[in-house]
Z-matrix of the N, CA and C atoms (Angstrom, degrees):
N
C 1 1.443
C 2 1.519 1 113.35
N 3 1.720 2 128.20 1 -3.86
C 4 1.250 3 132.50 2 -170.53
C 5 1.677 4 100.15 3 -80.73
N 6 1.778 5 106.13 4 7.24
C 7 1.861 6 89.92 5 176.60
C 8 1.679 7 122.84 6 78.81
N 9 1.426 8 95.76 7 11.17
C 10 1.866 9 97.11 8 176.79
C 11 1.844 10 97.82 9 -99.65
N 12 0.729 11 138.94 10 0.61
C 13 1.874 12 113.82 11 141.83
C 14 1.064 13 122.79 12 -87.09
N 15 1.318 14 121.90 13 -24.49
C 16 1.206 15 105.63 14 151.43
C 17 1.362 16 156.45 15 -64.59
N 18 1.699 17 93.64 16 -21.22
C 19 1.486 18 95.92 17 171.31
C 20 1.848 19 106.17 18 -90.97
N 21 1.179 20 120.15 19 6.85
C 22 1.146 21 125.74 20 -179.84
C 23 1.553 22 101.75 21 -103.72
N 24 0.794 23 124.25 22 -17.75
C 25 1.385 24 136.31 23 163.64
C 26 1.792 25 123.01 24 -68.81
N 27 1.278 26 115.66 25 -44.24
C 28 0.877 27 115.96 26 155.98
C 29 1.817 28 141.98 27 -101.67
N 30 1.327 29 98.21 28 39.40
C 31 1.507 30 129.45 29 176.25
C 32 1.297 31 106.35 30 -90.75
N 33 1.277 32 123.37 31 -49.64
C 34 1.734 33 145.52 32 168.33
C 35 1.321 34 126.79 33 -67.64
N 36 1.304 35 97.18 34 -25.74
C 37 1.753 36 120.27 35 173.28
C 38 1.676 37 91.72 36 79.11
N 39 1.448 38 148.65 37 61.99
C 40 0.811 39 159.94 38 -120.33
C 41 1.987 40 87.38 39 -145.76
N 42 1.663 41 94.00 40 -55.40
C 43 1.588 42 104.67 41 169.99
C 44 1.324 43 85.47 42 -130.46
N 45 1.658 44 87.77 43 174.72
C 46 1.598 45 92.61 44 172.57
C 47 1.681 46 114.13 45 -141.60
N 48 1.280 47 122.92 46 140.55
C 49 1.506 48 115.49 47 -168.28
C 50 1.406 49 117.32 48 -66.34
N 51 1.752 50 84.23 49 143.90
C 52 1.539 51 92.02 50 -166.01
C 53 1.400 52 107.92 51 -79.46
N 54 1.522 53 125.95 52 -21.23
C 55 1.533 54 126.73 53 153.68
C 56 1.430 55 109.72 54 -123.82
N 57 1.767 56 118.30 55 170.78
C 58 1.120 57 120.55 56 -179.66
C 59 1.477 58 123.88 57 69.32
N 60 1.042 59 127.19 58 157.08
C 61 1.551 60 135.18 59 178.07
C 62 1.587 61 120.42 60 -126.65
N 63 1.470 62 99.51 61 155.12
C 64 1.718 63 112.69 62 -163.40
C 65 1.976 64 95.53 63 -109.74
N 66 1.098 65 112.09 64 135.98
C 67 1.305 66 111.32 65 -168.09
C 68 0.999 67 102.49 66 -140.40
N 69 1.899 68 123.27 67 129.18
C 70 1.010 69 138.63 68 -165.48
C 71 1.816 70 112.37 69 -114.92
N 72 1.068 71 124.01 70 60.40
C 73 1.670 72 122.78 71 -177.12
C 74 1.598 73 93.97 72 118.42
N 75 1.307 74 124.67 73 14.87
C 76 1.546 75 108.33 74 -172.98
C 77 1.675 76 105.27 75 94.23
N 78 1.255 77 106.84 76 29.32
C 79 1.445 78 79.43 77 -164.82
C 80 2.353 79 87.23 78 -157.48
N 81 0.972 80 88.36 79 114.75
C 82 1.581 81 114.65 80 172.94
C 83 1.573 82 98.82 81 -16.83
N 84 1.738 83 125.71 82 121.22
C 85 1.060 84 114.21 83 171.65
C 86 1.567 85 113.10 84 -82.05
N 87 1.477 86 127.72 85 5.69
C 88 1.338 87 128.77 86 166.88
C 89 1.432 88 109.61 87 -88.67
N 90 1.418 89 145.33 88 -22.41
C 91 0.972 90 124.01 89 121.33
C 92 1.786 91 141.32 90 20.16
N 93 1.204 92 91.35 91 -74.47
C 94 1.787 93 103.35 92 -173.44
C 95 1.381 94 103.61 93 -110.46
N 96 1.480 95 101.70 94 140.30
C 97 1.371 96 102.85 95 170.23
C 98 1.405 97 139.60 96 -68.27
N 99 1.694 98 116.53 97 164.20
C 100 1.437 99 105.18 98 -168.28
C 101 1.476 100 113.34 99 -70.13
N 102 1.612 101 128.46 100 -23.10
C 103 1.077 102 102.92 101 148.00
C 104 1.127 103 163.16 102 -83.29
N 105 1.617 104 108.39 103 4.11
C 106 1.510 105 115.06 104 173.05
C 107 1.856 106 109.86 105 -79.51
N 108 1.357 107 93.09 106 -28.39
C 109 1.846 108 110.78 107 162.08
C 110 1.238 109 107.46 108 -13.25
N 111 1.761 110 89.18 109 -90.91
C 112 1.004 111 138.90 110 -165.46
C 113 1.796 112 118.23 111 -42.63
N 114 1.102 113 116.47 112 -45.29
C 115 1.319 114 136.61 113 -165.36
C 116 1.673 115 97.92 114 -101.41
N 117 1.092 116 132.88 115 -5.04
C 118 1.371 117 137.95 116 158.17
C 119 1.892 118 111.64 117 -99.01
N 120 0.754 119 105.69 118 6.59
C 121 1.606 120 113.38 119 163.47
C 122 1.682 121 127.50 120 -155.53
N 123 1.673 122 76.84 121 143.84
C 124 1.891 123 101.08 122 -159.08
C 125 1.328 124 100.39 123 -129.36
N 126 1.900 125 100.49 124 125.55
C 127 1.549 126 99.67 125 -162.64
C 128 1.732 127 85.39 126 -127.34
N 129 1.645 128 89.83 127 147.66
C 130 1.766 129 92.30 128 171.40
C 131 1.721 130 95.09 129 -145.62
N 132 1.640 131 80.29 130 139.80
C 133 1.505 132 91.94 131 166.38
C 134 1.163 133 133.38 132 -128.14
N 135 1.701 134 127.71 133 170.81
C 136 1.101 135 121.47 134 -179.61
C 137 1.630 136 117.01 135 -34.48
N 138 1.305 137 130.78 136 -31.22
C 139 1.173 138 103.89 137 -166.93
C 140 1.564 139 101.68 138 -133.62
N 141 1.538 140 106.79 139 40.99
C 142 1.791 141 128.39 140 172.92
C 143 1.656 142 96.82 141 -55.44
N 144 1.853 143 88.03 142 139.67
C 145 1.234 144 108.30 143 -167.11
C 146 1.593 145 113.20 144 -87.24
N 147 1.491 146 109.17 145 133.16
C 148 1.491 147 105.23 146 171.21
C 149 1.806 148 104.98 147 -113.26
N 150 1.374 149 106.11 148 139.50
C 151 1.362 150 95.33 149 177.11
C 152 1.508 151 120.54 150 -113.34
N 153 1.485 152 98.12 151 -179.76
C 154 1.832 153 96.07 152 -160.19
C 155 2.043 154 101.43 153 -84.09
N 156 0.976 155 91.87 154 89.93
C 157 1.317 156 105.02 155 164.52
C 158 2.446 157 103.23 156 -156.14
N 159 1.555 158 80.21 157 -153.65
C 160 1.725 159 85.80 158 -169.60
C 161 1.877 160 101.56 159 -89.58
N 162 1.675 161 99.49 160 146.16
C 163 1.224 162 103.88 161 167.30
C 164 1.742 163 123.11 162 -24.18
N 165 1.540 164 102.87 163 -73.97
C 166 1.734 165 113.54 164 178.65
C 167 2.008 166 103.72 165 -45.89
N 168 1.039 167 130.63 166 -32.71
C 169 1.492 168 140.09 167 -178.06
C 170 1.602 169 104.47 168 -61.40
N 171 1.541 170 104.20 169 -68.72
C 172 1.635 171 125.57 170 -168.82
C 173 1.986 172 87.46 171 -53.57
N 174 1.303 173 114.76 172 -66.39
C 175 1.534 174 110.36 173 172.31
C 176 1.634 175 126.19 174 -29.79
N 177 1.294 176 106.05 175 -57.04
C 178 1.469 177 107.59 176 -157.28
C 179 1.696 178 100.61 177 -86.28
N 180 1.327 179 120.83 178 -15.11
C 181 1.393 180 128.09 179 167.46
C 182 1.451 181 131.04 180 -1.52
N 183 1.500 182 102.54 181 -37.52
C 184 1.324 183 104.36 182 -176.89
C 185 1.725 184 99.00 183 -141.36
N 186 1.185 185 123.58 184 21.46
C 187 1.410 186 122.32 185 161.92
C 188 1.970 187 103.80 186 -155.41
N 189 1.837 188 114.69 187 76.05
C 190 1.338 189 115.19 188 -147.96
C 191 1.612 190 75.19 189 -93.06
N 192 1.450 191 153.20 190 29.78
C 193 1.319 192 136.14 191 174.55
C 194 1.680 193 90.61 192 -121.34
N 195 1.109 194 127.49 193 20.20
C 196 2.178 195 132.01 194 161.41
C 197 0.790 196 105.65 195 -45.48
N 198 1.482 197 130.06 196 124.09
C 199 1.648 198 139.67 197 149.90
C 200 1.632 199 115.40 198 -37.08
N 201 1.045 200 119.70 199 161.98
C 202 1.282 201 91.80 200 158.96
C 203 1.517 202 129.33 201 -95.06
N 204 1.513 203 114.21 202 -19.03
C 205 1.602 204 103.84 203 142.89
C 206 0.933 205 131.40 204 -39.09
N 207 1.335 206 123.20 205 -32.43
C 208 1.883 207 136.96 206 -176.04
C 209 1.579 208 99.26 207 -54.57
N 210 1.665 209 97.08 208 -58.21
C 211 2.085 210 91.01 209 -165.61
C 212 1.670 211 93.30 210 -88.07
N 213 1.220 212 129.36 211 2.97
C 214 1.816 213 115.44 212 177.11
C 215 1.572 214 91.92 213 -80.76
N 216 1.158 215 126.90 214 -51.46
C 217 1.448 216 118.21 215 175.30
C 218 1.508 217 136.37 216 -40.71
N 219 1.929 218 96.81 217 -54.90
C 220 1.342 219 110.59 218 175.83
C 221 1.980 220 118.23 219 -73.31
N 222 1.179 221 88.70 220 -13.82
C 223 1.503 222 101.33 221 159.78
C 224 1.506 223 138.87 222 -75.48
N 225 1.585 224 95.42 223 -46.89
C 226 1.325 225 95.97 224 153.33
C 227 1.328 226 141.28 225 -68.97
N 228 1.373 227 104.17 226 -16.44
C 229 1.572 228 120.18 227 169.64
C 230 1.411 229 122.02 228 -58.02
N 231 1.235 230 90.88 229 -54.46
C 232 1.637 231 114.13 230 -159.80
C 233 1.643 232 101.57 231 -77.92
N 234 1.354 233 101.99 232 -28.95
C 235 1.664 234 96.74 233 -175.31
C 236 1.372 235 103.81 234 115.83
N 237 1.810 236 131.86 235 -13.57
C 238 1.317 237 114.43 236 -159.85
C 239 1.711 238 102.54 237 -80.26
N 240 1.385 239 114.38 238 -8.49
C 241 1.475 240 107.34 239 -170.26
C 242 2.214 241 99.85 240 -81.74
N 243 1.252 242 89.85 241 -0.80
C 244 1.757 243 99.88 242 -178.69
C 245 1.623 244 103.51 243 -67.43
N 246 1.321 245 108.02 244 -38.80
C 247 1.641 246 110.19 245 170.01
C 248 1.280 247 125.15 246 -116.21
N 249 0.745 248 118.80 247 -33.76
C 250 1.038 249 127.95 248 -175.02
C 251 1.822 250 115.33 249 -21.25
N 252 1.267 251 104.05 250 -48.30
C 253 1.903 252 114.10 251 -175.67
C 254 1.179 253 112.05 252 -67.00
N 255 1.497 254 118.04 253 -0.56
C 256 1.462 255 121.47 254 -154.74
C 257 1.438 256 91.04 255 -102.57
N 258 1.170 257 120.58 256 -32.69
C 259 2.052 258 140.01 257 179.92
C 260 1.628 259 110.30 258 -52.39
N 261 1.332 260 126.49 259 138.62
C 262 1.327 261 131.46 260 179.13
C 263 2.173 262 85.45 261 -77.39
N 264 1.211 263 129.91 262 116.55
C 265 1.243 264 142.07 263 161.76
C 266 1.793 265 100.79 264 106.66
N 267 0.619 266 120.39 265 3.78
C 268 1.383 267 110.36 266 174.25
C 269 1.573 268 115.45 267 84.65
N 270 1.368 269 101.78 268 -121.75
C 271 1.297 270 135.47 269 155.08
C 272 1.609 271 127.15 270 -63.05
N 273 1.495 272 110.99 271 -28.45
C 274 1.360 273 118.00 272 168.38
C 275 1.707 274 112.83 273 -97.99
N 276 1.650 275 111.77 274 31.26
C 277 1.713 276 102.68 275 -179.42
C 278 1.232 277 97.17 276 -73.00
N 279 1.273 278 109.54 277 146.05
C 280 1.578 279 101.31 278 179.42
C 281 2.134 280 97.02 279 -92.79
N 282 1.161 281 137.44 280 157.51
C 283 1.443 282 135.80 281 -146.26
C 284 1.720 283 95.06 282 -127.21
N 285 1.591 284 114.98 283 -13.39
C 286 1.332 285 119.62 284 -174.17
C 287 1.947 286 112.44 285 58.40
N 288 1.267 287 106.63 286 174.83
C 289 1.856 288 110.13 287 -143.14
C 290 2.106 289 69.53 288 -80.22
N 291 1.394 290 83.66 289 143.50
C 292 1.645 291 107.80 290 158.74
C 293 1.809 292 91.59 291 87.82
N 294 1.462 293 127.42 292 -13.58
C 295 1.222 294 107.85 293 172.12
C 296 2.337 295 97.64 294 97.03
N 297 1.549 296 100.49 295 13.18
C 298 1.698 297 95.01 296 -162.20
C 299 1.464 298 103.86 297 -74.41
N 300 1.313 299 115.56 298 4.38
C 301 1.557 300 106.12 299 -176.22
C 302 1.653 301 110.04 300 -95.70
N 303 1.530 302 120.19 301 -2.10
C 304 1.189 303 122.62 302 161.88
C 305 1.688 304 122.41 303 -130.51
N 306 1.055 305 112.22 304 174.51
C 307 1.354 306 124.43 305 -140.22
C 308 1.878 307 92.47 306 -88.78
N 309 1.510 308 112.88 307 171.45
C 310 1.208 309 90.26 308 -161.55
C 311 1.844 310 99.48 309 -91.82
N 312 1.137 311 111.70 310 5.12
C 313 1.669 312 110.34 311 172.08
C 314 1.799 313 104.69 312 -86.29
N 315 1.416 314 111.21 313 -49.67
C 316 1.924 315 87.14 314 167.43
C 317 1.453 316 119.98 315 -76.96
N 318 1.140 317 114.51 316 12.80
C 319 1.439 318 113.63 317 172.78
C 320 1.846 319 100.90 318 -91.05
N 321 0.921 320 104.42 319 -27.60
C 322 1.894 321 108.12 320 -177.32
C 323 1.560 322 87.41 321 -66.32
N 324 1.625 323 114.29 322 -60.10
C 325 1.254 324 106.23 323 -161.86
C 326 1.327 325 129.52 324 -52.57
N 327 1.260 326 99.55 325 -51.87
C 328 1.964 327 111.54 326 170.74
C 329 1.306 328 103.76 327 -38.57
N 330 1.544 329 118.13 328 -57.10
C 331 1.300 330 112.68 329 -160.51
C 332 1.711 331 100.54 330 -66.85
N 333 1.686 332 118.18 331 -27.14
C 334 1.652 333 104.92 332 -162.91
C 335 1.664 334 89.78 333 -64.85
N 336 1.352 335 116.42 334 -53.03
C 337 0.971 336 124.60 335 170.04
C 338 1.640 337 123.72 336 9.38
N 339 1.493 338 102.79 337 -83.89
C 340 1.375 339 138.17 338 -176.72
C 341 1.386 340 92.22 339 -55.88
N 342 1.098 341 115.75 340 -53.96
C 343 1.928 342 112.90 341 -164.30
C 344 1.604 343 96.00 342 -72.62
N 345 1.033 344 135.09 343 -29.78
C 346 1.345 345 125.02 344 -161.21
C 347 2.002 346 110.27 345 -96.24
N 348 1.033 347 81.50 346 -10.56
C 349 1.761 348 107.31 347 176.52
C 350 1.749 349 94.77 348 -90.13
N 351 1.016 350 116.36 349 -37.87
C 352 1.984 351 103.42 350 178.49
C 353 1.390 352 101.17 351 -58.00
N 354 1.114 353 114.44 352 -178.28
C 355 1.331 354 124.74 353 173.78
C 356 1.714 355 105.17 354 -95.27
N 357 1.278 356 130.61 355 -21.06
C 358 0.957 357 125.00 356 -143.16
C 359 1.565 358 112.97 357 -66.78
N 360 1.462 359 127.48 358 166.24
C 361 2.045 360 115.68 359 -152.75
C 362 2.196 361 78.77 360 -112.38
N 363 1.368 362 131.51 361 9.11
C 364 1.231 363 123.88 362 177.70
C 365 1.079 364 104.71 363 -131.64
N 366 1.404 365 117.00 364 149.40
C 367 1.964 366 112.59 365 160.95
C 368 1.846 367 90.96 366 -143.43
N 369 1.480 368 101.78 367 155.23
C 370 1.618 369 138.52 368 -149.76
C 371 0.979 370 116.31 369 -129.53
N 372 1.533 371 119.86 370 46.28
C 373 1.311 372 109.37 371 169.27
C 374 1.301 373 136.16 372 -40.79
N 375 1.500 374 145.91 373 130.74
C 376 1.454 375 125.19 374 172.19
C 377 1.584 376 105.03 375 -116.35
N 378 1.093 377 129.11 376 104.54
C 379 1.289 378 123.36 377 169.40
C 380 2.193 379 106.66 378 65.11
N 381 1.288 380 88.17 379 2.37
C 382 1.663 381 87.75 380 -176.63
C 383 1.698 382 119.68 381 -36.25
N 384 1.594 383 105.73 382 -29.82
C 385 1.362 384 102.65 383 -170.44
C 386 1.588 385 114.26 384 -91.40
N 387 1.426 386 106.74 385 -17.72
C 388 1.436 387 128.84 386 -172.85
C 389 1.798 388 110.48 387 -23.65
N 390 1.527 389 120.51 388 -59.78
C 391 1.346 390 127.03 389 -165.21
C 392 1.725 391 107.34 390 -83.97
N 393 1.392 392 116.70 391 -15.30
C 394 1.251 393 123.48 392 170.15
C 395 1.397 394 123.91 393 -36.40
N 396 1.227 395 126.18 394 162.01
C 397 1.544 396 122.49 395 160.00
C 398 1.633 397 87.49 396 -109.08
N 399 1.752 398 98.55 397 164.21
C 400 1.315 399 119.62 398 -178.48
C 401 1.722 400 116.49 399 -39.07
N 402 1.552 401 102.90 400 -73.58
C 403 1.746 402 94.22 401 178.88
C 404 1.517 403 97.29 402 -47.53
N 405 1.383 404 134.27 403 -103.65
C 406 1.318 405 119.27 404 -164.22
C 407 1.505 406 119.91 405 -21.17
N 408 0.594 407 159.93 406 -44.01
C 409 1.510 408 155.08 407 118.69
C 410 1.325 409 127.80 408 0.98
N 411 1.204 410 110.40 409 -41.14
C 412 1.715 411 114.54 410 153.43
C 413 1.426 412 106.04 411 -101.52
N 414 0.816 413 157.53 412 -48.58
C 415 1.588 414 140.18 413 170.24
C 416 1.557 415 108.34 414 -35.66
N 417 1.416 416 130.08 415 -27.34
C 418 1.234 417 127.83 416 156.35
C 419 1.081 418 120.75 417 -64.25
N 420 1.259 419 127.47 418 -63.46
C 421 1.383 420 138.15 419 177.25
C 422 1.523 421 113.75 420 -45.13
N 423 1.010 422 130.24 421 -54.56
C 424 1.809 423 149.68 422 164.88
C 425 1.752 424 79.52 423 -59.42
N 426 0.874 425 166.83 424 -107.15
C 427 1.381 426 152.07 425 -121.60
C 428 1.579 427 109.02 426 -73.51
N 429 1.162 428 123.19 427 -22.04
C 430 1.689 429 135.97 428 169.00
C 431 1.877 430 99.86 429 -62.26
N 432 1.534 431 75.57 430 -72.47
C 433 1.808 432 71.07 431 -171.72
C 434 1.494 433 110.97 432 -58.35
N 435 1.194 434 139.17 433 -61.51
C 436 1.339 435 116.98 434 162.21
C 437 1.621 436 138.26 435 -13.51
N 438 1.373 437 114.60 436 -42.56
C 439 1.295 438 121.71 437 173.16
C 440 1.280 439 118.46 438 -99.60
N 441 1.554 440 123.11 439 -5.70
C 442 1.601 441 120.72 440 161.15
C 443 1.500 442 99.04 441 -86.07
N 444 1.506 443 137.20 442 -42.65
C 445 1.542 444 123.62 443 174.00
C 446 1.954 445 94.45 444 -61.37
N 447 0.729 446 129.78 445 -72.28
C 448 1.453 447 112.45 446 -166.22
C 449 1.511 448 143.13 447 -47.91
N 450 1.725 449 99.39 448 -39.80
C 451 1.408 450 108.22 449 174.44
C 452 1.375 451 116.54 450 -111.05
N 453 1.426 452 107.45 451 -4.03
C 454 1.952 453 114.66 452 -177.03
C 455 1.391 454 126.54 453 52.86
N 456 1.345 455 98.35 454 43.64
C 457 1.861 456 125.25 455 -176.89
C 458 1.752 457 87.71 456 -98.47
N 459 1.793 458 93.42 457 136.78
C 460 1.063 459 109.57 458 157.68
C 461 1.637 460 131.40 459 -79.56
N 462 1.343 461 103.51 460 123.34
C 463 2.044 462 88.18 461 174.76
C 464 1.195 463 99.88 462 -143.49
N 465 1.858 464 91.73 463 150.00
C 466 1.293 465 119.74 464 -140.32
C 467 1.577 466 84.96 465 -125.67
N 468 1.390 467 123.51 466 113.07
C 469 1.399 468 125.70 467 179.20
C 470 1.522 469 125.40 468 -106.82
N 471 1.672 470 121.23 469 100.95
C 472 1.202 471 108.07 470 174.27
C 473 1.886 472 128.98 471 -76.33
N 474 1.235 473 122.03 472 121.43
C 475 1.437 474 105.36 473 -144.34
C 476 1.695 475 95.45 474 -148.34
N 477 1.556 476 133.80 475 117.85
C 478 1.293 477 119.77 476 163.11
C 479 1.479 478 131.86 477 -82.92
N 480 1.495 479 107.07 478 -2.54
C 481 1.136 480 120.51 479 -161.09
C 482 2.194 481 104.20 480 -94.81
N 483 0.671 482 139.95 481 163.40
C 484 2.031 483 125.06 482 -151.52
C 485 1.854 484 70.78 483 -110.68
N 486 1.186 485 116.44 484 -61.21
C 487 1.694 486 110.06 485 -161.18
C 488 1.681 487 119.85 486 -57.19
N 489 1.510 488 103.20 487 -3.84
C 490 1.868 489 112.23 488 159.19
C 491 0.953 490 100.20 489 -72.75
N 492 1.020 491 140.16 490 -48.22
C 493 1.503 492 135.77 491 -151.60
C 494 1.224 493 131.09 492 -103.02
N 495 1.758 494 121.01 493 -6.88
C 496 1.341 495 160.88 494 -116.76
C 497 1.740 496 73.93 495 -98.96
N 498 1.509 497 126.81 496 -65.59
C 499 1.589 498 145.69 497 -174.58
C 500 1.755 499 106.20 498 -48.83
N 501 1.267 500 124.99 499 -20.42
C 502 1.394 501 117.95 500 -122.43
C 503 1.919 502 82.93 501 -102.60
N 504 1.497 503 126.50 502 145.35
C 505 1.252 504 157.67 503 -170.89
C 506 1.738 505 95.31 504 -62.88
N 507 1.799 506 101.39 505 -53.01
C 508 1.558 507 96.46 506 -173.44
C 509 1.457 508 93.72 507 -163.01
N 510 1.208 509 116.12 508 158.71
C 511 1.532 510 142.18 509 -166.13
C 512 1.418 511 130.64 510 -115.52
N 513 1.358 512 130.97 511 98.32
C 514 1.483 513 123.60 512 -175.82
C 515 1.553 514 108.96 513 -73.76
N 516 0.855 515 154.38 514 103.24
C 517 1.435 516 138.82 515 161.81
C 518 1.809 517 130.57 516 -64.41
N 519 1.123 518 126.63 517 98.67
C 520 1.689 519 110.60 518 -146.48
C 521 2.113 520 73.69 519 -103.28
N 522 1.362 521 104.47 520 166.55
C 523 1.119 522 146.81 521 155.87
C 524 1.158 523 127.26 522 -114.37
N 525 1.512 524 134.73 523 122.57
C 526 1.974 525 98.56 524 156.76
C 527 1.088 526 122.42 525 21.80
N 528 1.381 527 119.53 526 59.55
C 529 1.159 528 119.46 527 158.94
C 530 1.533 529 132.54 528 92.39
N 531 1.609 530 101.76 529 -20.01
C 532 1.449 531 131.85 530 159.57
C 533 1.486 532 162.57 531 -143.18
N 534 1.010 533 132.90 532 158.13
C 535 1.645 534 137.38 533 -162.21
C 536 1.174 535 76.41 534 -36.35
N 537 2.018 536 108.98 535 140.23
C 538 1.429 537 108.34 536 146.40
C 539 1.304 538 92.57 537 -113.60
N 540 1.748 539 122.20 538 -32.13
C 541 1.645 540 107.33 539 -161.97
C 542 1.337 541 79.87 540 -146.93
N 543 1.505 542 115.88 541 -165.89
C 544 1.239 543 135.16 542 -162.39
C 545 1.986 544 94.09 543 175.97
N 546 1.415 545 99.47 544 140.44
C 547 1.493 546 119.79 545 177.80
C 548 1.107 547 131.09 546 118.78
N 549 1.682 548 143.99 547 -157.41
C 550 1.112 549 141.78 548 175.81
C 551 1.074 550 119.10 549 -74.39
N 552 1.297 551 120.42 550 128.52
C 553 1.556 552 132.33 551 177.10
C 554 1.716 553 113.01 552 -18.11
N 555 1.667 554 131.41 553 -60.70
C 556 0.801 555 108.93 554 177.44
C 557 1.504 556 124.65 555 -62.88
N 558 0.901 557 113.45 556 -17.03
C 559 1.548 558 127.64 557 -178.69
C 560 1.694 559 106.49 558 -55.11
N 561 1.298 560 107.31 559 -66.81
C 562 0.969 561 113.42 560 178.12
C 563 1.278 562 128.92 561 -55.69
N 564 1.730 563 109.76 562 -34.91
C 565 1.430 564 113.88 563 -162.66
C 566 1.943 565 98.42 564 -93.43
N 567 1.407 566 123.47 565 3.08
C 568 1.149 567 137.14 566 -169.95
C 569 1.848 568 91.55 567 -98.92
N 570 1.145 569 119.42 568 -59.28
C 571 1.427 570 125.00 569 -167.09
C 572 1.595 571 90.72 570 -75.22
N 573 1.195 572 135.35 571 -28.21
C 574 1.420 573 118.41 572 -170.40
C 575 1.607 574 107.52 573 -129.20
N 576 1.393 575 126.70 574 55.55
C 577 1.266 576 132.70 575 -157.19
C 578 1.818 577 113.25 576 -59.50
N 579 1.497 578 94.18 577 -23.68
C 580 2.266 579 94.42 578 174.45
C 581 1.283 580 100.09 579 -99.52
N 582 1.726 581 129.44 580 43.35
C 583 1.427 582 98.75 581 149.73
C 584 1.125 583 130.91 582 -92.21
């Protein structure tokens, strides 16, 4: 109820605000169309779908013309090349429908994977890290920052937990529905020490 799908909602132009404007470089997000939007942002969530085919497949899903340098990169980013060798086929394990043949930290990865393989210049986390345990939880986090120093994609993390966000440039704090703070993580987590 603190209003974070909605403001993730209207990032995509999905809705659109009933006052005020969303600005992307200085520049009116009504402006650009919903599909150039659209195709510049890649959202994954806690419970993002992997399907029953092979790792390299579940990856290229939404960009099936990838080099294969393309996914050795986004692999190494993401962390999936961290297990990957350990798998009877490699790159062709097949992971079965929902992703149940891996654990739920290489299941984050595949999926960062996939998002970091789009082209898109944003990624949307929603709670993606939420069901994680701690290390997996930083093996994400260490795979974020890796792929914002490399490809210079913005990501925008919705997260209740303080150690998602612990990495993060700057911090929305929502309430019911509204701004409580705004700034750097310690900032925030100093002015609001029980979140």
């Amino acid at each position: 109820g603190a209003g974070k799908s909605t403001l993730i909602d209207l990032i995509p132009r999905i809705i659109n605000p009933s006052n005020g404007d969303i600005l992307f470089d200085d520049t009116n997000i009504k402006k650009f169309s919903l599909s150039s939007i659209r195709k510049n942002i890649a959202f994954i969530y806690q419970d993002s779908v992997l399907y029953d085919t092979s790792i390299k497949n579940n990856i290229k899903y939404f960009n099936t013309k990838a080099s294969e340098s393309e996914i050795e990169e986004v692999c190494r980013l993401s962390g999936v090349s961290d297990f990957v060798d350990n798998l009877p086929g490699n790159y062709n394990y097949n992971v079965a429908e929902g992703g149940q043949k891996l654990s739920g930290g290489q299941k984050q990865r595949v999926i960062l994977a996939r998002a970091f393989l789009s082209n898109a210049k944003i990624l949307i986390m929603d709670e993606a890290t939420s069901a994680l345990d701690n290390e997996s939880e930083s093996n994400i986090r260490e795979a974020i920052r890796n792929m914002v120093r490399a490809k210079e994609k913005t990501v925008i993390v919705i997260a209740h937990r303080k150690n998602t966000i612990k990495d993060a440039d700057f911090v929305i704090y929502i309430k019911n529905g509204t701004v409580k703070a705004t700034g750097k993580p310690q900032e925030i987590f100093a002015e609001y020490p029980n979140l």
